[in-house]
Each structure stands twice: as C-alpha cells, then as structure tokens.
N, C-alpha and C positions, 0 to 999 in steps of 0.2 A: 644210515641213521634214522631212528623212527621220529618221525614228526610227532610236534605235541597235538596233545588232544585238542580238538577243537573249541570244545565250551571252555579249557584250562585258558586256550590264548584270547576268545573273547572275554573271559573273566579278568585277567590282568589287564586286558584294551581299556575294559570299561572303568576300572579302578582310575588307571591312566589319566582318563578322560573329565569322569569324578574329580580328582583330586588338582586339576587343572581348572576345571569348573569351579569347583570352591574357592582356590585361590586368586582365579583374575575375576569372579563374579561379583565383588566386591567394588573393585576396581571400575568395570563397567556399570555398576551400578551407581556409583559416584557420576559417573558423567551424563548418562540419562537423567540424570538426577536435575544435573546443571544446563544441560540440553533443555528439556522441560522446564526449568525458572526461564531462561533466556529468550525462551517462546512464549510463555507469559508475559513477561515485560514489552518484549517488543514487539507481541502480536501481527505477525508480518502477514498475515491471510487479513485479506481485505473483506465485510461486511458483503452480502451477497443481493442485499437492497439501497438502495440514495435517493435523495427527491431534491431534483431540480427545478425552479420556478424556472418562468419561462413568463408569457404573457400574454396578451390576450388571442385567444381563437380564432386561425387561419393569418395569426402576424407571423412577421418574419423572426422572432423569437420562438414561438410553436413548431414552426417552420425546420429549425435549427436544433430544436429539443427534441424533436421525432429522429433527427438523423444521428445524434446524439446515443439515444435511447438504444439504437439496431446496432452501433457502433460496439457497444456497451455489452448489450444482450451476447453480445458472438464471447465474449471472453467470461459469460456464468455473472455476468451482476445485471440485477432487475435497476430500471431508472424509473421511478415515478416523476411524470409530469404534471408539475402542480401548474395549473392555468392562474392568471395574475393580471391585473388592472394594468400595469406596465413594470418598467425600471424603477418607478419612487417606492411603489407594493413592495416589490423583488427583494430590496436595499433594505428595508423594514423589517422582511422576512429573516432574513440574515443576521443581525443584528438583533432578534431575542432568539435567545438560544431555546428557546421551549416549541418552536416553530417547526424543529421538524424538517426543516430545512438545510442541507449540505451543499448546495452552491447555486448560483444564479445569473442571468444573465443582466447586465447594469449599464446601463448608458451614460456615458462621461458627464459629470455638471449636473446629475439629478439633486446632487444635495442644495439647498435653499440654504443662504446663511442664517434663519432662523432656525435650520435645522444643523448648522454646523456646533457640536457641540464637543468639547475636546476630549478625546478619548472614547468618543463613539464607534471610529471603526475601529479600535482593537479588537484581536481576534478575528478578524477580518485578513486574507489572503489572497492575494490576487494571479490568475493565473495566465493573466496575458490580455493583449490589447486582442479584439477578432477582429473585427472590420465596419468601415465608418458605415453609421446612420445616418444618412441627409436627411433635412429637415423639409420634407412633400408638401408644399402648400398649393394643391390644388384649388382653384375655384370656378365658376361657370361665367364660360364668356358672354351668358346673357344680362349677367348681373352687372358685369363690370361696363356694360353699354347701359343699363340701367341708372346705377350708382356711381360712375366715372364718366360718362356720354364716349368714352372714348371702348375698344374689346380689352382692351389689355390691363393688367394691374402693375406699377411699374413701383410700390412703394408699398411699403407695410404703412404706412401715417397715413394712404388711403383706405386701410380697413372703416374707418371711422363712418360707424352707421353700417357694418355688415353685420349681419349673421354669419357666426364661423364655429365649425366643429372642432372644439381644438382639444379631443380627448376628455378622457374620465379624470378624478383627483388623483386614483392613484398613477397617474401616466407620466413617463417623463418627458412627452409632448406637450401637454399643458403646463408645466413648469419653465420648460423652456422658451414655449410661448409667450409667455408673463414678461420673462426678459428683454425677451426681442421686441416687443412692444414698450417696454417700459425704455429703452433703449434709444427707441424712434420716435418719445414724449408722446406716447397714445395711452391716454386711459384706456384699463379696463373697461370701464363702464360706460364708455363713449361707443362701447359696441355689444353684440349680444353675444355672447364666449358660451356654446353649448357643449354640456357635456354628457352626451350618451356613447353607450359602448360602441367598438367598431361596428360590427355588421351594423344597428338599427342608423350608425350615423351616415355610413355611405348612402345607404336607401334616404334618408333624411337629403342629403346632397342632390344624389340626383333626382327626386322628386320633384325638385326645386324650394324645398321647403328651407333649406340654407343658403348660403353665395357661395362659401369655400370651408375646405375639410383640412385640416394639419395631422400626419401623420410623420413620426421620429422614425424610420423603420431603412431598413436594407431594402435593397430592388426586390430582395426575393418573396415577399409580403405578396398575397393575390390581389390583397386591393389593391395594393400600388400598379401592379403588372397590371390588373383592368382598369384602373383611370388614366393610366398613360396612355390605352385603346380608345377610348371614349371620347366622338364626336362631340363638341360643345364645349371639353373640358379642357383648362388648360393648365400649364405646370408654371410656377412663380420661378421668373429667372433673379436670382440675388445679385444684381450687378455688381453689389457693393460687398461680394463675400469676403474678400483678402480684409473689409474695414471691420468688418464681423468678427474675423478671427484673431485680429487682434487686439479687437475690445474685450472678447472672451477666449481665455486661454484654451479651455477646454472641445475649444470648435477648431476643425479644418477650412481651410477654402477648395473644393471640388469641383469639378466639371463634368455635367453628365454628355458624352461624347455625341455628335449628332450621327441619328441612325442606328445608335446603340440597340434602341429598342425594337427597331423593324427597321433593317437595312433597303428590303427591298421597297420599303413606303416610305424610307428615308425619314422614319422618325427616330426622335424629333428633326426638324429640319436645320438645325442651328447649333451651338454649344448654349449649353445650358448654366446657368454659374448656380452652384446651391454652398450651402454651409453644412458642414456634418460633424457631429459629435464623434468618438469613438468606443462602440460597444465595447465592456468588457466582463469575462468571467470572473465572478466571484465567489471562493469558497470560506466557509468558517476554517480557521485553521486548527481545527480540531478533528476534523477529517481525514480520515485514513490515508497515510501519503500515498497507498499504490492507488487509489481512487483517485486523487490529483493527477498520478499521472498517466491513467487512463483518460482522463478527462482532458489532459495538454496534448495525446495524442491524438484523443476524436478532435480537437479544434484544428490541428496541422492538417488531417483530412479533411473535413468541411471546409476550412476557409484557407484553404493555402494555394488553391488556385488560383487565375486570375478572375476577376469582376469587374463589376461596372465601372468602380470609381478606382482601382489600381490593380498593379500586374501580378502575375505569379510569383509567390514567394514574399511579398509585402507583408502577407497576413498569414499567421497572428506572431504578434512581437512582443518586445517590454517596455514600447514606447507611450505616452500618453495615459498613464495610469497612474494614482497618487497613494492607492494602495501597495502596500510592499507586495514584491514579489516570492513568491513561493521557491523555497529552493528545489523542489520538483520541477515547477516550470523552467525555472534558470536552469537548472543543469540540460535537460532539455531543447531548451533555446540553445544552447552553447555547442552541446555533444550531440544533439539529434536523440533516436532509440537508443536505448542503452543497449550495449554488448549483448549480454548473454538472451537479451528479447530478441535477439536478431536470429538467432540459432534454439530457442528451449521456444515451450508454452509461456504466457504470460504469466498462470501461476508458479509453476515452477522459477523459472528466472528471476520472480519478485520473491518466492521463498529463499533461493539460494543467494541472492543480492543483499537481501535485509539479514542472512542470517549469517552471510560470509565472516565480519568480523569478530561475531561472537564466535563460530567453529574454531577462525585462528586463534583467537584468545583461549580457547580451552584446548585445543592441540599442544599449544606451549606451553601451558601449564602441565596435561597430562604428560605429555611426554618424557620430561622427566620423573613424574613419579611413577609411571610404566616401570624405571630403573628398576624398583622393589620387587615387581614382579617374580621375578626368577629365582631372588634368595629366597623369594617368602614359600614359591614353593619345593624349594631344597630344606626349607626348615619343617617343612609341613611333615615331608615323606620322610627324613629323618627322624623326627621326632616320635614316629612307630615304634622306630627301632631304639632308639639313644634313652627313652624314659623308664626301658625294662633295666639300663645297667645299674641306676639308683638301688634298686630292691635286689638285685644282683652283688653288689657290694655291701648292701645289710647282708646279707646272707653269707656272705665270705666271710666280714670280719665276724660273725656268729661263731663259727666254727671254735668246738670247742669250750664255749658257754654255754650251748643247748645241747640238749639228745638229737643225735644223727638222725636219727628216725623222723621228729620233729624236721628238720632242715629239709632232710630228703623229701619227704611230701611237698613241702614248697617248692623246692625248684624242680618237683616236676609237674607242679602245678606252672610255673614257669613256665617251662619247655610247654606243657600243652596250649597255654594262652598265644606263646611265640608263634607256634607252629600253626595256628588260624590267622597270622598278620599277610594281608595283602598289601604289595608294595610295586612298583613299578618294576621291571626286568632290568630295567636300568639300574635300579637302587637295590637289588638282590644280592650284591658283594654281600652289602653291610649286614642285611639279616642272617646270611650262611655264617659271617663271622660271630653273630652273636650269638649264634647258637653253637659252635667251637668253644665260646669264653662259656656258656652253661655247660658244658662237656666240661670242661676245665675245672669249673669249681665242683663238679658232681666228683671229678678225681680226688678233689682234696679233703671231700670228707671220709669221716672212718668207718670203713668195711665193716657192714653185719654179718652177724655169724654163717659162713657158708661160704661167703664173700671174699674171704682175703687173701685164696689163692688165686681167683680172677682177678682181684685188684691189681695183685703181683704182679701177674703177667700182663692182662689189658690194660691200666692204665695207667701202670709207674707209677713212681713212689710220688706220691701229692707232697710230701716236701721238696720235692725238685722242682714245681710248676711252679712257673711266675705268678705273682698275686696281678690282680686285675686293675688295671688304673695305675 
C-alpha cells in the first residue's frame, strides 16, 4: 500500500492540532485568567527589602540585627537596619505607620502609663518573646567607698546623691529606671540621671566622671561583656529580685550564674540575682506573612540556644507578651518549619503554600467544566461538514422551480467549496458521506441535452433516490 504523502499527513496533523487549540484555548485561558486574579490578591512573593529598627550602636539589639540581616540576605530579602535610641524609639517607630518601619525589637514594660492609650498598639503583631534583658547596673567601686564609706552598693535608695548614666529618652532603660526608683521612694532629682548615648556614656563612667551606668541589654552587648572585665567596676546584685517581679509583672527574677563569664577567673565569683524584662519582636501586621516567617525562623536560630540567663530551647516563645501573637509565629511555635520549607527553596514552598488553596479551588471548579471540552470540539469539526447540508436541502427542494442549469452551477459550486474542507482523519466518514448526499442530489436533477443517456445508465433514475433529511 502506498503511504500518504508526507506534507498531506502533516497538513491534517496540524489541522488536528489547530482545531484542539481553538477549542480548549478558551478554556485555559479562563484559568490563567483566575490564576493571575489569585495572585493579585494574595500576593504570595514577599517584598525583596524590610527595615528593622534595632538600637543603639554596638548594643545587643544591633547585635542581633546584624545576624538577622545575613540570615535574611541567604533567602533574596535585603534588611535595612535602622539604628534607634532604644525600645521606647523602636515602639514609636512602629506605631506611625509613615515610619517606614516593618518590625522591631521591644523590650517588655517600655510602655509608660501616660503613654498607655487604648487602641495604640493595634496593628501591632507580635512574633514572639527572644530572650530576657537584665537590667546591668554597673557602678565604680571607688564611688561607693566614697558616697557609701562602705565598696559595695547594696540598695537602689542608696543612689541618692550619685551620678548615674541611666540612658537616652528614647531608651527603655531610662524608663525602666524611673520605676525602679520610684519603687524604692528615690526621687529623681535627689540624684543626677544622665543621659548621653552609649559609647560617650561608658567613657563618661570610666573616666570617673559618673559612679554607675544602667544598661537594659542581653549579655551579648560589648559594653556589657567589657564592664563585666573591668577592674574597679562592679555589677549591682538585686537581692530582692523575686520582690521586683512581682511588683512588676513585666520583669523576671534571674541569676547570672558564678563564672559564667570567665570560668577560669571564676567570674563572677558568686551568684548574681538581677531582674530582667523580656525582649520581644514586633512587627506591623501589615507585613507580608512569608517576611514574619522568615523573621520567626531567624529568631529560632539566634536565640534558641542556650545563654546566660536559660537553657536551650527556652527561647523564643509566646510567653510574656501582651501583644497578640501573629499566626505565622503560632503556627510556627506549634509545627516547627513548615513541610514543604523542609524539602523546596524558601520561595517556592512559600509560592506553592500561599497558593495551594487557591489551585484546589479552581481545580474543582475546572474540572467539571473540562466536561465541555470534547463535545465542544465534536461540534467544532462537525459543524464543517453539517452547515453545507442547509444549502444542500435548499437546493433539493428547488428542483423543478428553477432551470437545471441554474441548480447545477450551485452544487458544483458546492462540491468545490466541500472538496477544500480539512477535517480531522477521524472525522472523514462524515465529509466522504456528504459528498455521496451531493452526488445524490446532482442525480436528481434533469439531464441536459446530451446527458440523458449517461443519466440512464450512471446514475438511475432520480426518482428512485431518497430525498435528503
């Protein structure tokens, strides 16, 4: 048998292909369509910049926003560190939303009840307690033989009559310090309360130009780690921290462990009792949830180790925070990484997560209207062939009302227009047939002169044919 030509069978392919195209193209474009609204709305690609306040220069918030930042960088998002007076700035920051600002780090109790106003933090989200701030009140044990006759300070009510750095305005060490003196019936003013920034106030300290320095900060702060080194200087023990804590809800009672800080010089030599706040992150919750939970999983790596004041795995939590929790962080807390971060890239797995139920939503819905698919294109390639038998059946019931002549020019005007239809090799029955039914009515018209001994014999008598339809 001779093979078809080759242009013949890619010309039918492509018809094929064409006429598949046209019909489900439709179809897919419906859904692209709903694909892209869904993506819209739910924007699941996260901003590729954020700006984190943090606080002042070489504290243990800066500290903590550097390691942040690297964290951040490895997954494609830039973290701007904004440098900040402390936690009350931070808290500030946050809370106008013109700032610029998409999370920060806050220290528990920086709010001042003149500053408690209801409905302040809305919008406000919280992504978890990090890990406690004790409150460093170093000062020089020459002062306290000076101003005490005795080396040691054993009472905040003995400030009375020091020089003390207790932070800038925007700090939440100098707020907290307000308290704790107001607490232990010490005026302000019954002492000298400076406030310059960190670096010029350590150099202030040890100079001797102050008696003692108050910093809010985590051990990992460098000044804290060089005034715990520092011959002369010495660390305030809070004997009375468990009475601290719970005068102020907001505070822990802690112990910094003896030798913590140099085992082999067995510093400190003692236990240490201090009070500590509990830092925590705060974002606007306006903020892109896969940026929350990048940001819940750099804080499981920074502070999930153990440290000075507790063990591995303590930190960070949902404990101690009066800001609602972010349901990023909760689930988080709850589940660990989610699934599919465990196995894809972080983009991908946050595309395919955020965009999971939207897919099933429109799966379920296309899928049934897929049904249509197949009739629509059985009526397509049909309809080639089925629209010539209209003009086909005018011309039958003609017969007879018009001149042959007339008729016959039509349907072989017919027959020509038929005989250029491409249809699938599937759907070829129907077109061979229809051109049988045009042979059929060509029999039933009346023989021109010359004609109607071939009629005779080639195509029987036209009143024996069946009429059409």
């Amino acid at each position: 048998m001779k093979q078809p030509h080759m242009p013949s069978m890619l010309r039918h392919t492509r018809v094929s292909v064409h006429d598949l195209l046209a019909t489900v193209g439709p179809f897919v474009l419906l859904a692209l369509l709903l694909l892209v609204i869904a993506y819209w709305l739910l924007n699941p690609t996260p901003p590729r910049h954020m700006v984190l306040a943090t606080g002042a220069e070489r504290g243990a918030y800066a500290e903590f926003g550097a390691r942040y930042a690297k964290l951040l960088a490895a997954e494609g998002i830039k973290v701007e560190l904004r440098t900040t007076q402390g936690a009350v700035e931070n808290l500030s920051l946050l809370r106008d939303p013109h700032s610029g600002v998409d999370a920060a780090f806050v220290q528990g109790g920086v709010e001042s009840p003149e500053q408690a106003v209801e409905g302040a933090d809305e919008g406000l989200t919280s992504l978890g307690s990090l890990f406690y701030e004790p409150v460093w009140l170093f000062y020089r044990e020459d002062s306290a033989r000076r101003l005490l006759n005795q080396p040691t300070l054993s009472s905040l009510a003995q400030l009375k009559g020091w020089r003390v750095q207790g932070g800038t305005d925007g700090s939440g060490a100098r707020l907290l310090l307000r308290q704790l003196l107001e607490a232990n019936e010490l005026d302000v003013d019954a002492m000298t309360l400076l406030k310059e920034p960190t670096t010029p106030a350590v150099m202030s300290f040890l100079d001797g130009s102050s008696d003692a320095i108050v910093f809010v900060s985590a051990p990992e702060s460098l000044m804290v780690q060089m005034l715990l080194r520092t011959p002369g200087v010495r660390l305030f023990d809070f004997a009375q921290s468990e009475a601290y804590a719970r005068r102020f809800s907001f505070l822990s009672a802690v112990v910094l462990p003896r030798g913590i800080v140099d085992l082999a010089k067995d510093q400190p030599p003692h236990n240490v009792h201090m009070i500590a706040p509990t830092a925590m992150l705060l974002a606007r919750d306006s903020t892109h949830p896969a940026l929350l939970q990048l940001l819940v999983q750099a804080a499981s790596k920074v502070h999930g180790d153990a440290g000075w004041f507790y063990r591995k795995g303590d930190f960070p939590n949902t404990r101690n925070t009066t800001i609602p929790i972010s349901p990023e962080a909760e689930r988080f807390y709850k589940s660990g990484l989610p699934w599919l971060q465990r196995y894809l890239p972080f983009w991908l797995a946050n595309l395919v997560e955020r965009m999971a139920v939207v897919l099933i939503s429109m799966i379920a819905v296309l899928i049934p209207l897929s049904r249509v698919v197949p009739p629509l294109y059985e009526f397509r390639i049909r309809s080639r062939v089925f629209r010539w038998y209209g003009q086909l059946r005018a011309l039958e019931e003609a017969i007879g009302r018009r001149p042959a002549e007339e008729l016959r020019a039509e349907l072989d005007a017919i027959d020509g227009r038929v005989g250029r239809i491409h249809i699938p090799l599937s759907h070829a029955d129907e077109l061979y047939e229809l051109r049988g039914h045009i042979e059929m009515v060509r029999s039933r018209l009346p023989p021109i002169d010359g004609d109607a001994a071939e009629s005779d014999t080639g195509r029987g008598d036209p009143a024996l044919a069946p009429p059409i339809g």
